[in-house]
Residue, then its C-alpha position, 0 to 999 in steps of 0.5 A: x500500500x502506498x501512502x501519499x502526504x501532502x506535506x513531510x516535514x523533519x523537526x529535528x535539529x541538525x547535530x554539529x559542533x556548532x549547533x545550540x545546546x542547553x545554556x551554552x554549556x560548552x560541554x553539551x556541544x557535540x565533538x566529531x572526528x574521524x578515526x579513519x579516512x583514505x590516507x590511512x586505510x581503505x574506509x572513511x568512518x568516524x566517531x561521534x561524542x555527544x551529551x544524551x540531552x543534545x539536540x532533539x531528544x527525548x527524556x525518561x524517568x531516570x533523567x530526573x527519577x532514581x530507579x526511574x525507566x530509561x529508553x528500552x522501556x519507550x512504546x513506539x506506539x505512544x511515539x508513532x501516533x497524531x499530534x496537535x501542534x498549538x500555537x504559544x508564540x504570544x506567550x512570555x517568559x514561560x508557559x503557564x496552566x492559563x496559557x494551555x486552558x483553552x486549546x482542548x487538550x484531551x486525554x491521550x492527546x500528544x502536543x508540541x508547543x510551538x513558542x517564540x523559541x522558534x523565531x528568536x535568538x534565545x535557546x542558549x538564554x531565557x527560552x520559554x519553558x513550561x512552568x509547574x502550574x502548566x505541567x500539572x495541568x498537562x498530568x491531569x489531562x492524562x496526555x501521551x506527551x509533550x514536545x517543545x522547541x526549547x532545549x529543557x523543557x524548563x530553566x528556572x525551577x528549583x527541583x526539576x518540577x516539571x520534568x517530575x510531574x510529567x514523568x510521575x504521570x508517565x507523560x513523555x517529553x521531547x525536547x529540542x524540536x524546531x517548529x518555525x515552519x510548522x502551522x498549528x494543527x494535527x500531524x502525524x508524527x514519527x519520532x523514533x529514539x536510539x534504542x540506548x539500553x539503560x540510557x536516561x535519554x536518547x536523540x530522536x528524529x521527529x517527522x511530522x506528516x501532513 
């Protein structure tokens, strides 16, 4: 059977050394280097260094949780599914459960928030985030998961709020995406994560499809 799409979109960001990571961290930037090219042998291959929560990601439990699961545990089913993009550019600072209280979120719904993050220089600086009142509100709603075009899905709180509240609630996170030229509505989304066993966290590639 062959499918057809109007549109198919990559929302992942491009991995290189010079790529935006979380707050500048010079740590988290990627490092490639070749391990052998034509002038010492017969292939060319390399080898990446990389912090699991570079680029677009996805985090698990453990990240925030001790004991908590990490990526063997993730259901392709939850990550292979429709999702809604909603449109919080007008939002400043950070997302809050107001911000969220009239877009009709439902149960088992899989959002990305599409934010001024997208259009402006500030990934490495005051990003809009997802503030615990919102992260709550999203638990409550029993949603599959959330995406948003920031490197963390927050910045500013004491004690990791947020992140806990949706991992207590089983609620998957991805981070990292890029949403510039993504309209608010429903896609079709792929995001398929390395399968790093024991791993708190993964790289994903995320395809939506129009």
């Amino acid at each position: 059977m062959l499918l057809e799409f109007e549109k198919i979109i990559d929302i992942s960001m491009p991995v290189s050394e010079d790529m935006p990571v979380y707050k500048g961290k010079s740590e988290k930037k990627p490092k490639l280097y070749t391990v052998s090219d034509f002038d010492k042998g017969y292939v060319y291959e390399s080898c990446i260094e990389m912090n699991l929560h570079t680029g677009t990601h996805i985090d698990l439990p453990l990240h925030m949780i001790p004991g908590g699961d990490t990526v063997e545990s993730l259901r392709l089913d939850k990550l292979i599914c429709c999702c809604r993009v909603i449109d919080l550019t007008a939002v400043k600072d950070k997302i809050t459960a107001s911000d969220l209280e009239d877009k009709e979120i439902r149960e088992n719904d899989f959002i990305l928030l599409k934010t001024r993050n997208s259009y402006e220089d500030i990934l490495e600086k005051e990003f809009i985030y997802i503030d615990k009142s919102a992260a709550r509100f999203l638990a409550e709603k029993k949603i599959k998961g959330v995406g948003i075009d920031s490197l963390g899905i927050e910045r500013a709180q004491p004690g990791h709020e947020s992140h806990k509240l949706l991992m207590e609630a089983k609620v998957y996170i991805l981070e990292g995406l890029i949403l510039k030229d993504v309209m608010e509505g429903e896609y079709i989304m792929l995001a398929l994560p390395i399968n790093i066993v024991g791993a708190e966290a993964a790289p994903v590639r995320v395809v939506l499809l129009k």
